[in-house]
C-alpha positions, 0 to 999 in steps of 0.5 A: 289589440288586433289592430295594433298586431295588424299594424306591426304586420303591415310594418314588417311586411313593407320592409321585407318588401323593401329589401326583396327589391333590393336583391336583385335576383328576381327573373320573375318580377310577375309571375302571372296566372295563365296565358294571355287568354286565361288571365295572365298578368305578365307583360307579353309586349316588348321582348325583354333582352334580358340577362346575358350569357354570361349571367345564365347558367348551364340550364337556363342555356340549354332553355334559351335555346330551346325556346327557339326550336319546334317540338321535333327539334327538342325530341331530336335533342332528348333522344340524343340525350337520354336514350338508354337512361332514367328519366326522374320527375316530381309532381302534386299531380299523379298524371305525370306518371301517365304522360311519361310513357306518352312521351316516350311513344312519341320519341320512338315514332321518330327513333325506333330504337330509343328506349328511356326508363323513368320514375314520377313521384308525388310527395305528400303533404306538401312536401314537394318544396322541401323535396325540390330544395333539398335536391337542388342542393347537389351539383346535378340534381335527381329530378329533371323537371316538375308539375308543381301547385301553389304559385305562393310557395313556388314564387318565394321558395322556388323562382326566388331561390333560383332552384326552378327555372321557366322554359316557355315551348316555342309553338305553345307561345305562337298559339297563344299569340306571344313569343317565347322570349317576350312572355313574363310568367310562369308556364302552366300546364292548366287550370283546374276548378274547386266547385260548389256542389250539393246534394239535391236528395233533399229541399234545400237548395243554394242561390247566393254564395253567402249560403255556404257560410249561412248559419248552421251551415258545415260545407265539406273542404279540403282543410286549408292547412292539408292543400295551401291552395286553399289558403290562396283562394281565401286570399284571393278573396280579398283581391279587389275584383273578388271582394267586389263579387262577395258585396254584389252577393250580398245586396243581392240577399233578402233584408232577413239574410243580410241581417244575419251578416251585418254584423260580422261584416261590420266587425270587419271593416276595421280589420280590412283597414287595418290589412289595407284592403280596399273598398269591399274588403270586410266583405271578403273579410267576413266571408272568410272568417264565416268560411273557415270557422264553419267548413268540415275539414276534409283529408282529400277531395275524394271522400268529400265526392263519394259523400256528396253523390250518395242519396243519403247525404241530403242537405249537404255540400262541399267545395271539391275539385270538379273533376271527382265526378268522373270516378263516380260509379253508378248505383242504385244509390249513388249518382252524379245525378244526387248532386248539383253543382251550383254556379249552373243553377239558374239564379244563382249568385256570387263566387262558383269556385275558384280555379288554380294552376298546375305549373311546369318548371325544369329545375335549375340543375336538371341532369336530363334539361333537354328532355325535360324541355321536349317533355313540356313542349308535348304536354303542352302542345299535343293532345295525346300530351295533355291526354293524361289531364284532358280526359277530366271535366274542369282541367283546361289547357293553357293552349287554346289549340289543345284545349279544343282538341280536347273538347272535341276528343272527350265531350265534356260539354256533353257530361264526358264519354264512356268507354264504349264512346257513347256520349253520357248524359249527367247535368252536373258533368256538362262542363260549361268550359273556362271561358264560361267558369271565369265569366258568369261562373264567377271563378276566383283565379289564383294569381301568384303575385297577389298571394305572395303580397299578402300572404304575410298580412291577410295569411296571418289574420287567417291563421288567427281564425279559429277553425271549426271543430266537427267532434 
């Protein structure tokens, strides 16, 4: 019966594909990861001349030009602008609400007298592609731009829709060697990792990713049906690189370990067929479904960071975002010091967490498109910028030229610093960076595209899983 389920999704998801390409309307047929050092899949060769004028509209105008002029030249057009107006922004990161005022300094440094207020809101629940869409209704809309998580959801309900346009900054193209004209893909601010950790109070220790779903096993997660980038990093898991990592893991386990697995695994083969993965897929299938019917779902990643650095919660892990560690505050019995992230052990093996994006987007009808534009442009080009994100461990820039500047403002190879500028010396927060993450780190990256493929197939057979129940 699965498999004839399966087969009826395959089928319907061939003619959803069928008549997508058939539309017409796609200006993001790949959509991509990153910049071309952090994974992009985008084409970034031959300028594409892409849709006349005539096909644009008002705002995607405004940000053709705009791709042209330098950071100063979109500050002087925002001042002129918005000066003595409200500036609305929405996000899935708080942060925005910091680099505002950022922004703001930066534009009266060039004009004393301009003055903007502004307003940044972070809806929760998800909520924010229904809070887009119902403003992307009106003739000029509230919002002027966005941070948004979930390259999924935001390739079919927002790029597809028209509803977000792309606005790729001048000088954050040339440091990542591209043009701005020629490069296919979405604009990310950074790249944040969700890590395995685990509270080492205690003898027990984790050397192979397929530890985390090992009978008995209960990691603390953000449930997947709280933030869908969950989802996504389940999916990614079936990708052919990732899945290739789960099958290395496991022949790297003892004969008794691998017992234990085998079964499932098999279980799955006919079920990666049936989903038309490829050659390793029953073991991300099987990782997967040991993943989701075992994890203790969490509300937020924070509480699962207040658990695991007290002493008293030996023997536990979780799967959280690396950067929850910077709020950790010392005391006789919690420390940063009570856990270990394990992809740094020596020996381990397998997937260290995955990594996704914050994207930055300026919607379609932006009442503000020439400061939202000048807005991204600092974010992404600046230090002080991307201050706001920069001062936590496990958020790397998209710019390699801010990324550096980051690292060596903050430290966060060195366990961060403290406010007194004195380098902190926590093994757990001495960031290895993304170069190392994505190499020997084993960092599954959501790619946008991939997700949205198989959302349909491989998200379906998720939601036939059945959770794990802590009461």
């Amino acid at each position: 019966m699965k498999r004839f389920i399966a087969l009826l999704l395959s089928l319907a998801m061939m003619l959803a594909l069928v008549a997508c390409g058939n539309n017409g309307n796609n200006s993001q047929n790949d959509p991509g990861t990153n910049n071309p050092d952090q994974g992009t899949t985008g084409d970034t060769g031959t300028p594409d001349p892409g849709p006349s004028d005539a096909d644009l509209t008002e705002t995607q105008k405004i940000i053709k030009e705009a791709q042209g002029m330098t950071l100063e030249e979109l500050a002087q057009k925002a001042i002129e602008e918005s000066n003595g107006k409200k500036f609305f922004g929405v996000g899935n990161s708080s942060r925005g609400k910091s680099a505002l005022p950022l922004f703001i300094e930066y534009l009266q440094s060039i004009d004393p007298s301009y003055n903007m207020e502004f307003d940044w809101q972070q809806p929760k629940n998800n909520k924010i592609f229904d809070q887009l869409t119902a403003d992307s209704l009106k003739p000029e809309g509230t919002f002027a731009m966005t941070l948004i998580q979930d390259g999924n959801q935001i390739e079919s309900k927002m790029v597809q829709t028209g509803i977000l346009d792309t606005f790729v900054p001048k000088e954050w193209a040339e440091a990542n060697g591209v043009s701005a004209d020629s490069y296919d893909g979405y604009l990310a601010l950074q790249t944040l990792n969700k890590v395995f950790m685990y509270n080492n109070t205690g003898s027990k220790s984790y050397d192979n990713c397929w530890d985390f779903v090992a009978e008995g096993e209960h990691g603390l997660f953000m449930d997947i049906d709280s933030e869908i980038v969950g989802k996504n990093f389940l999916y990614m898991l079936t990708e052919d690189t990732y899945a290739g990592w789960l099958k290395e893991a496991f022949n790297a386990l003892t004969a008794d370990e691998q017992a234990y697995f085998q079964p499932t695994i098999k279980a799955m083969e006919s079920e990666a067929a049936d989903l038309g993965l490829g050659a390793d897929g029953a073991y991300a299938l099987a990782w997967i479904k040991l993943w989701v019917e075992s994890y203790n779902a969490q509300t937020d990643d924070g509480p699962i960071c207040n658990t695991l650095v007290d002493k008293s919660a030996t023997d536990q892990f979780g799967l959280l975002v690396y950067s929850k560690l910077r709020s950790v505050e010392e005391s006789s019995s919690v420390s940063v010091n009570n856990i270990n992230v394990a992809a740094y052990d020596d020996g381990f093996t397998g997937i260290g967490g995955y990594g996704y994006c914050h994207y930055l987007f300026v919607t379609d009808n932006s009442p503000l498109p020439w400061t939202a534009c000048a807005f991204i442009a600092y974010m992404t080009e600046t230090v002080d910028g991307f201050s706001a994100w920069g001062k936590d461990m496990g958020g790397y820039s998209s710019n390699p030229t801010v990324a550096e500047g980051t690292e060596a403002q903050y430290g966060h190879s060195k366990g961060g610093m403290a406010e007194d500028g004195t380098t902190v010396e926590f093994e757990a927060k001495n960031d290895r960076g993304y170069d190392w993450w994505t190499t020997e780190g084993k960092l599954v990256l959501e790619d946008p595209e991939y997700c949205a493929d198989v959302a349909f197939t491989v998200g379906s057979w998720v939601e036939m899983l059945t959770k794990y129940s802590a009461g």
